[in-house]
N, C-alpha and C positions, 0 to 999 in steps of 0.2 A: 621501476615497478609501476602498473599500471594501478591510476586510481579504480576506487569500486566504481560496479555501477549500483547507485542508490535508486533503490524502487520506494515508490509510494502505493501499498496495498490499500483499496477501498472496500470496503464490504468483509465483516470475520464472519459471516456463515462456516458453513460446511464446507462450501470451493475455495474459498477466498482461504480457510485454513491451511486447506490442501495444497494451495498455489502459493501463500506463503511461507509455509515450511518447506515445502521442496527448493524454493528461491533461496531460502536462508542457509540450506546444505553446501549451496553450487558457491567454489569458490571464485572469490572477483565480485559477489552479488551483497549489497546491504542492506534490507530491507530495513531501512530512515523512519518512516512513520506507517503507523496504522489509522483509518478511518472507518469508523462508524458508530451511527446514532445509537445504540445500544451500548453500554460501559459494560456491563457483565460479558457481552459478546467479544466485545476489546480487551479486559483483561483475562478471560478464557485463553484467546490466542495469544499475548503477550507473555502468557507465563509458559508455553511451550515454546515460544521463541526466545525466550531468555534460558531454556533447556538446550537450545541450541547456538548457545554465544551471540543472542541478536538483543538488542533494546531499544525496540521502537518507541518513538513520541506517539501518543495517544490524541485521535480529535475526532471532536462528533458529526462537524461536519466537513465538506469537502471545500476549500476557500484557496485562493491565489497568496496567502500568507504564508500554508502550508510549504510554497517553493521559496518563499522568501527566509523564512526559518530554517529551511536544509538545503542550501544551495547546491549539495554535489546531487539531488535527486535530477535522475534523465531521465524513469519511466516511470507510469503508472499502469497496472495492474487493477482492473474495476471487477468487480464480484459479486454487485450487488443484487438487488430485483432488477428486473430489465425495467420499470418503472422509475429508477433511479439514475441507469446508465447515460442518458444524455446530460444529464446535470454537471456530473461528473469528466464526461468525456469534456463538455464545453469547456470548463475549468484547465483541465490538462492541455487540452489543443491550445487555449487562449495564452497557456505560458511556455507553449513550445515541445510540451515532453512527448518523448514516443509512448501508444497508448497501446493495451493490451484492455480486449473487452470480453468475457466470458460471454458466452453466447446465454441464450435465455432458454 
């Protein structure tokens, strides 16, 4: 059996909801942790992802700990302002993962 593949969603807006609940449907896919500055916006998405058998780690910001804490993560999923998406991308690039950028 093939391990998941663990995603790291940045940004629970609106898209980032929409992108991580469709991830958490598709089987093979674990969506590992959630990122963003806003905690009501994290546990908003968090409690529909635990509607669908997922329990993401919660963080505010985006940091090179977050891959050290969940080692089987391979991708990241960015969603945030486009204002935020380089910060983020440098972070994931800097530890290897494949990066998905929602356009702006």
């Amino acid at each position: 059996k093939m391990a998941a593949l663990g995603v790291v969603l940045v940004g629970c807006g609106r898209m980032g909801t929409i992108h991580a609940c469709n991830l958490a449907r598709l089987p093979g896919v674990e969506v590992m942790a959630v990122v963003d500055p806003v905690p009501a916006a994290m546990d908003a998405l968090v409690g529909k992802l635990r509607g669908l058998g997922s329990a993401p780690a919660c963080y505010t910001e985006m940091s090179a700990e977050i891959f050290t804490k969940h080692a089987g993560v391979s991708a990241v999923v960015i969603t945030t302002t486009s204002s935020a998406h380089l910060a983020a991308i440098l972070v994931s690039a800097a530890a290897g993962k494949h990066i998905f950028v929602e356009k702006p």
